[in-house]
C-alpha positions as CSV (number, residue, x, y, z in Angstrom):
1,X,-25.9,1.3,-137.1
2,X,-25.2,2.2,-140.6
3,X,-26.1,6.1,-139.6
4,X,-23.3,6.2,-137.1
5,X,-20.8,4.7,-139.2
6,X,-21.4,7.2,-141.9
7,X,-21.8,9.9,-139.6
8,X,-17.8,8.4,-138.2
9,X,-16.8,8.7,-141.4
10,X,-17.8,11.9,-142.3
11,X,-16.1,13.2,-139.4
12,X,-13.0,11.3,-140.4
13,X,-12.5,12.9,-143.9
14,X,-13.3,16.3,-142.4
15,X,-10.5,15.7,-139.9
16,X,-8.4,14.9,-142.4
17,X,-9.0,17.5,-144.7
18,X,-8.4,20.0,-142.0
19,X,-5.0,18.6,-141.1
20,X,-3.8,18.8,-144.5
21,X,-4.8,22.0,-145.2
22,X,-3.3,23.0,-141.7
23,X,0.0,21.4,-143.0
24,X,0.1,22.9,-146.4
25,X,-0.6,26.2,-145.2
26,X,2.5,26.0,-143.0
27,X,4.4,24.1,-145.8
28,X,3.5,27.3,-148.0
29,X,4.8,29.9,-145.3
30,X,8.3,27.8,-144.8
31,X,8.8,27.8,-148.7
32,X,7.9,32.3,-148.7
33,X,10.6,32.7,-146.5
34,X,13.0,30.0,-148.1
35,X,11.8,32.2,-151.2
36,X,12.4,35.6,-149.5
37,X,15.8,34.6,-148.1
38,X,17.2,33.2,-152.1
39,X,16.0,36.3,-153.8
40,X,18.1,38.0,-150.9
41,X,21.2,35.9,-152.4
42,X,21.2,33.4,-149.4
43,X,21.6,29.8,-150.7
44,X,20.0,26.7,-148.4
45,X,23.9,25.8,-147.3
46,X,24.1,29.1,-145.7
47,X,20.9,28.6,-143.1
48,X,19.0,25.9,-141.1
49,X,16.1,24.2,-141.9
50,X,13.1,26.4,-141.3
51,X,11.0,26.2,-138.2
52,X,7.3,27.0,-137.7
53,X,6.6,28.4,-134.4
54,X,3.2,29.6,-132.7
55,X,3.8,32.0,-130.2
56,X,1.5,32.9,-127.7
57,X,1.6,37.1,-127.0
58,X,-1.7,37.6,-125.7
59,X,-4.9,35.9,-124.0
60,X,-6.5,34.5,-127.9
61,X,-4.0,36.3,-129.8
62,X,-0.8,34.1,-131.6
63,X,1.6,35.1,-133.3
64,X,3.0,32.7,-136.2
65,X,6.7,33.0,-137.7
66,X,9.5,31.2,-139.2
67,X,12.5,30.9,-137.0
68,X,15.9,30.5,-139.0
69,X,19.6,30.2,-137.9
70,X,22.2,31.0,-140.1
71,X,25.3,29.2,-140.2
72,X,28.0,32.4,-140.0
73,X,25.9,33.7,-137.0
74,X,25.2,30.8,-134.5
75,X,24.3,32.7,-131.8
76,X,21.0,33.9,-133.3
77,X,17.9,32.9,-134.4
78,X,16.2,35.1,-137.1
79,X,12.2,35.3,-137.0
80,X,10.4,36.3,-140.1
81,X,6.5,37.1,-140.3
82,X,4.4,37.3,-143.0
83,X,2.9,40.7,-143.5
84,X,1.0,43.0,-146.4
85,X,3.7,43.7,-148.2
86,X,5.1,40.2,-147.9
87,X,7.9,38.5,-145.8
88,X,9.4,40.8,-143.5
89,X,12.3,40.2,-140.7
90,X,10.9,40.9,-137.0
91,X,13.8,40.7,-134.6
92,X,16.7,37.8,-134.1
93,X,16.7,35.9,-130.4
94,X,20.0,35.6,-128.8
95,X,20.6,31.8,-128.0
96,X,22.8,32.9,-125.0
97,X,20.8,34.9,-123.1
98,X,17.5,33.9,-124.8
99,X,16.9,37.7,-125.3
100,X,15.2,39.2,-128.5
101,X,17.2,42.1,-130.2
102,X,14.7,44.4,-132.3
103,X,17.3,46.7,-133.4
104,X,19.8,43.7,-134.7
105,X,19.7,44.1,-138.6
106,X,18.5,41.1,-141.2
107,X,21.7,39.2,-142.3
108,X,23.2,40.9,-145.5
109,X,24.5,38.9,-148.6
């Protein structure tokens, strides 16, 4: 009996170390981009919170980026990415028609 409650245990901290490393890793990307977007000039007031999203493109393949609305341009969301040379933009999503524009440019400040 004592086996299987260590054993339950065991697989409890594990668990729990996972999630939190899961969590922090995400935590870390949000605060790049928030990063990115003030050394850009952009201050918090001018954008919405940062939003994680996991995209599915292909069969095992997901795609993970930060999903931000500015305040002067409602009608867009703004995806960033994190990439080898750092944060870059990848396209903005129009909220009307649900469309993403590649050629729409990054917000300038």
């Amino acid at each position: 009996m004592k086996k299987y409650i260590l054993i339950v245990c065991f697989l409890l901290i594990f668990i729990g170390i996972f999630c939190y490393s899961e969590y922090k890793k995400v935590e870390d990307f949000k605060n790049e981009v928030i990063d990115y977007l003030n050394n850009k000039g952009f201050t918090p007031k001018e954008y919405s919170t940062p939003k994680y999203v996991k995209r599915k493109v292909m069969k095992g393949l997901r795609v993970k980026s930060i999903e931000i609305v500015f305040y002067e341009e409602r009608n867009y969301t703004y995806s960033y990415m994190r990439s080898s040379d750092g944060i870059e933009f990848i396209h903005a999503i129009n909220e009307d028609t649900g469309e993403r524009d590649y050629d729409k440019v990054e917000p300038i400040k």
